[in-house]
C-alpha positions, 0 to 999 in steps of 0.5 A, a space after each residue: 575208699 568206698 563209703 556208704 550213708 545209710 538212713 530213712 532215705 527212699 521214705 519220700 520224707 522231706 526232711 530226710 531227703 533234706 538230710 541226704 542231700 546235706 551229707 552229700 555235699 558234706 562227704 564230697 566237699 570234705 573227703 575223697 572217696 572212689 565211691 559214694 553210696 547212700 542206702 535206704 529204701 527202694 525208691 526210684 526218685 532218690 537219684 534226682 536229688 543225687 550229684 554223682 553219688 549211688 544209691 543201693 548199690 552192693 558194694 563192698 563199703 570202708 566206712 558206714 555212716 549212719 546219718 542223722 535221724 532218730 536211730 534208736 528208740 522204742 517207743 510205746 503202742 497205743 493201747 487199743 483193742 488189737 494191740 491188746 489182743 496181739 500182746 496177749 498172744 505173743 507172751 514170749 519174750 524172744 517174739 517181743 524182742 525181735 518186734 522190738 527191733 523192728 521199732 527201732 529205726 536201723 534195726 538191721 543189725 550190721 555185721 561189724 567185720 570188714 569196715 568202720 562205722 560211725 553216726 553224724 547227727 542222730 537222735 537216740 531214744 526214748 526207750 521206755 526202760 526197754 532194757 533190750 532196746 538199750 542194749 541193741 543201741 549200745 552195742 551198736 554205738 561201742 565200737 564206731 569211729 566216731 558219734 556225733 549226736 544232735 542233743 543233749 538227750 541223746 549226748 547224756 546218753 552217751 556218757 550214761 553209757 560209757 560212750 565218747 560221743 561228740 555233742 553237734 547238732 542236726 545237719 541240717 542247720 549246718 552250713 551245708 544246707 545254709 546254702 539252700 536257705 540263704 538265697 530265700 527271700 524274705 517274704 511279707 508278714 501274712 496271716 497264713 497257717 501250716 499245719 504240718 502233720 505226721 501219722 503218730 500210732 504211739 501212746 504219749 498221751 491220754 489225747 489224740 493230737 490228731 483229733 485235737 488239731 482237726 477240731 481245733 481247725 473246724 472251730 476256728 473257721 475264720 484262720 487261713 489254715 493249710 496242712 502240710 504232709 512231708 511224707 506221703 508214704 508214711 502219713 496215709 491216715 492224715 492224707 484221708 483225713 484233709 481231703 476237704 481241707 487245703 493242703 500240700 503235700 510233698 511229692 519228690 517224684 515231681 517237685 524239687 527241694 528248692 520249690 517246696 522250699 519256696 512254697 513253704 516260705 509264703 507261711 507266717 506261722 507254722 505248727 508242726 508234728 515234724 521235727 524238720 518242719 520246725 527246723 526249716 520253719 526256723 530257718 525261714 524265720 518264721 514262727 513255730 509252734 511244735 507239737 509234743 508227739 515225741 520228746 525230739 520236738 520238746 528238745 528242739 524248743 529248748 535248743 530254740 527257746 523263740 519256739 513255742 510247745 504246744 505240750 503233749 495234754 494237747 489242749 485246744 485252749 492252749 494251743 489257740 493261746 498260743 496263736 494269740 500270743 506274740 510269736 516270735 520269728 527271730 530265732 537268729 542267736 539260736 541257729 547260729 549256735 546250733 550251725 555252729 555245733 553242727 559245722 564241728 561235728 562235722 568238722 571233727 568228724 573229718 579230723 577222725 577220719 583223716 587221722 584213721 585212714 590217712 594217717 593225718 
């Protein structure tokens, strides 16, 4: 059995190598396969973080596995001068389509012949009444072995769409990423701040949180405040824009998961743009505050309610309201339900794939 994993990998994003490394030690501890291969971009650090398995390699897969991540979406450009202009001239609707694809995360159209695919962990949406979007994700999903989706968004839009999915939750807060959290000693209470970021260039808001946060920060000289950027590929505005601020900055090529783990670990309380970021801030139990940029962060404070939103008005008072509130950073009930969804996904995952290529 040759079985391929395909996501965000190669991006130098923290939690998406946190993602690839969970579903190797899925995939190993749970099936037998010849070959292991993960695909995403070229990247010549991914295979540090890899125990056996191939990364990019052409080989001829069984099974596709497209893990975790925001799979398909189309979201809305902000409405500047450029993007005015670019729209205007590209009027035709076959132009449009294909930019719309190329929004959309695994946009590469795979040819269905010659092996089985199936989608553990994922997000869909939002589409905007992006008809062609919609479509694109549904014909994608109609015909897997099995789709194992992270939220109940994203499971309504399986049912809305006549697709049997299977309502788990993100890998990471399964039991094959516990491992990682649960030796992490519990560090002491301090006033500490991480701010973790991420570039957002669509329009979700007549506000930028970008600008709100850097003012926010300015205004309140007196907070122990860091910034955290978890993929420096992908966050180049922020990395210019908190050269004279303390930061951190996630670089794969020389750190390990476990340290940058560490590091994040010595944070109180953390305000996060990443969906991932709040993840591990959770697991760490620290206090969370997430950052309405995409509905994923909304959703997440809703599978964790001990999570507070900062909503996507981005309003400065609130968000230093929030700070002064009693936080929580117990959010043991909620993860516990979440390992759980995510532990039978996964479990009913590999039920299918028994019963479809062993005959179990």
């Amino acid at each position: 059995m040759n079985i391929s994993i395909k996501g965000a990998y190669g991006d130098s994003n923290f939690g998406d190598d946190l993602l690839m490394i969970v579903f190797e030690d899925f995939i190993k501890a749970n099936i037998k396969n010849n070959s292991l291969n993960f695909i995403g971009a070229e990247n010549n650090y991914v295979s540090k973080f890899l125990n056996g398995s191939s990364y990019n390699n052409n080989q001829k897969d069984d099974l596709l596995v497209y893990g975790g991540g925001t799979q398909f979406f189309s979201f809305i450009e902000k409405s500047t001068l450029a993007t005015k202009i670019k729209n205007n001239i590209s009027k035709n609707p076959v132009k449009i389509f294909k930019k719309v694809l190329h929004k959309i995360s695994s946009a590469d159209n795979v040819e269905a012949t010659g092996f089985e695919k199936a989608f553990l962990g994922f997000g869909l949406g939002p589409f905007n009444n992006n008809i062609q979007a919609i479509e694109f994700a549904k014909n994608q999903l109609k015909d897997s072995l099995f789709t194992g989706v992270r939220d109940q968004v994203s499971y309504d839009y399986c049912n809305d769409w006549n697709i049997k999915s299977f309502l788990g939750a993100d890998v990471v807060f399964s039991s094959y990423f516990y491992k990682h959290i649960q030796n992490v000693p519990k560090a002491e209470d301090t006033n500490k701040i991480g701010i973790i970021v991420r570039d957002w260039d669509w329009k979700n808001s007549p506000a930028d949180y970008q600008d709100q946060l850097i003012h926010f920060v300015n205004s309140n000289p007196h907070l122990d405040v860091t910034f955290i950027v978890f993929a420096k590929d992908k966050d180049p505005k922020w990395i210019k824009r908190i050269q004279n601020y303390k930061s951190i900055v996630w670089h794969p090529e020389t750190m390990q998961i476990n340290d940058f783990i560490e590091t994040l670990n010595s944070f109180s309380t953390f305000i996060t743009a990443r969906y991932h970021g709040a993840i591990i801030a959770g697991l760490l139990g620290k206090k969370v505050i997430c950052v309405e940029i995409e509905p994923k962060l909304r959703i997440l404070t809703e599978q964790i309610p001990s999570f507070a939103l900062w909503n996507d008005h981005f309003d400065i008072s609130t968000l230093e309201d929030l700070l002064n509130s009693e936080l929580e950073n117990d959010h043991e009930k909620s993860i516990l339900e979440l390992r759980s969804k995510a532990d039978d996904m996964l479990n009913q995952f590999v039920k299918k794939y028994n019963n479809t290529f062993n005959g179990e």
